[in-house]
N, C-alpha and C positions, 0 to 999 in steps of 0.2 A: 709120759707126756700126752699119749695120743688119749687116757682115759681120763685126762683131767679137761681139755678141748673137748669130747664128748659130753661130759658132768654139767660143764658151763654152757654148754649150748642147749643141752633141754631145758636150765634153767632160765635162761633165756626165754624159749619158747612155750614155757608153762605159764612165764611171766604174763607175754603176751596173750597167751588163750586166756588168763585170769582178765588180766585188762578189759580184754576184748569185751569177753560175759557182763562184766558190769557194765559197762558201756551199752548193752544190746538191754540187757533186763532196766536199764535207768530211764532209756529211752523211750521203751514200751508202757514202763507203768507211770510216767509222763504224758504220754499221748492217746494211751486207748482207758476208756471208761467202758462200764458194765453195759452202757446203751450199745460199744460196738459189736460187743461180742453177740448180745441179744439179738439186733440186726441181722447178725451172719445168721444167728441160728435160726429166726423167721425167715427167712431166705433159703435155708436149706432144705425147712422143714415145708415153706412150698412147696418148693421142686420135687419131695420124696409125697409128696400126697398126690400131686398129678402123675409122675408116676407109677403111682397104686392105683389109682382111677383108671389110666389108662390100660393097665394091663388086669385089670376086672378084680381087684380087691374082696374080699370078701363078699363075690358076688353079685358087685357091681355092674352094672352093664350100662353103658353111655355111647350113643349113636356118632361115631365121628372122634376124633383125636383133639386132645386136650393139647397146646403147646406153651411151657411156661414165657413169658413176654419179658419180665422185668419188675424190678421193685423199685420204687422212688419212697421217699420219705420225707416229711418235713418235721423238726422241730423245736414245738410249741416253746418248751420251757425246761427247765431241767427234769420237771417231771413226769412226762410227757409225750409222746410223739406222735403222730398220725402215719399212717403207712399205709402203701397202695402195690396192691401186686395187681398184675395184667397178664391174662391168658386168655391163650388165641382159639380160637376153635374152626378145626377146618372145615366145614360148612355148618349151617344154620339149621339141624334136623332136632335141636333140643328143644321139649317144651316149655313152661315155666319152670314144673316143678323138678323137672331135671336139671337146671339150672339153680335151684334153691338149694338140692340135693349137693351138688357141688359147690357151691358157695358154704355152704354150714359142712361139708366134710373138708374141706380146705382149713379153715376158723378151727373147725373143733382138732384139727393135727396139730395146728400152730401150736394154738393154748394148753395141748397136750403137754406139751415142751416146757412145763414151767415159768412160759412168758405172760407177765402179771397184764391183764385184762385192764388194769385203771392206768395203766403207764403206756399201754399202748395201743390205739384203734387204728387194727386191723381194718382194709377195707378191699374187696373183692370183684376185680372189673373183668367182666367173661365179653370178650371183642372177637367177631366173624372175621376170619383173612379172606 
């Protein structure tokens, strides 16, 4: 008796874990598109390039600490989006070109990543705190 009460109840709770799965994976491929995942990944792929900057990458040497700020986004059309990262810089001792240098080594990490250049402008705001 007590291995047929045992039998029945994992069956039971196979049930539900089965249930469950479909329910979690129905939901997800419902609500998230290729743009969120892309999203996350421009976003990560900021964060790991300040980062490397900050801790002298290949080299690099940049006067003063890089701090990542945030990403906002908007968009255009399904095909589409405009995107804005913001990074802080704890004093103002960069020249232009150091400035350009970080803005094009930021871009060129993103794009690294597979994320299609026609589908989405990137765009890079370096702000003094």
């Amino acid at each position: 008796m007590k291995g047929q009460i045992s039998f029945e109840f994992v069956l039971i709770v196979v049930g539900i874990i089965l249930i469950s799965i479909i329910y979690i994976v129905n939901f997800l491929s419902n609500n998230l598109t290729s743009t969120d995942f892309d999203l996350i990944k421009i976003d990560n792929r900021a964060k790991e390039a300040i980062n490397l900057l900050n801790y002298g990458y290949n080299g690099t040497e940049i006067n003063g600490t890089l701090f990542y700020i945030g990403m906002k986004w908007e968009k255009i059309n399904n095909s589409f989006a405009n995107v804005y990262i913001g990074i802080g810089l704890k004093d103002n001792k960069l020249n232009d070109e150091t400035k350009t240098f970080i803005e094009n080594f930021i871009l060129n990490y993103i794009y690294s990543a597979n994320i299609n250049k026609e589908k989405y402008n990137i765009t890079i705001y370096l702000k003094t705190l």
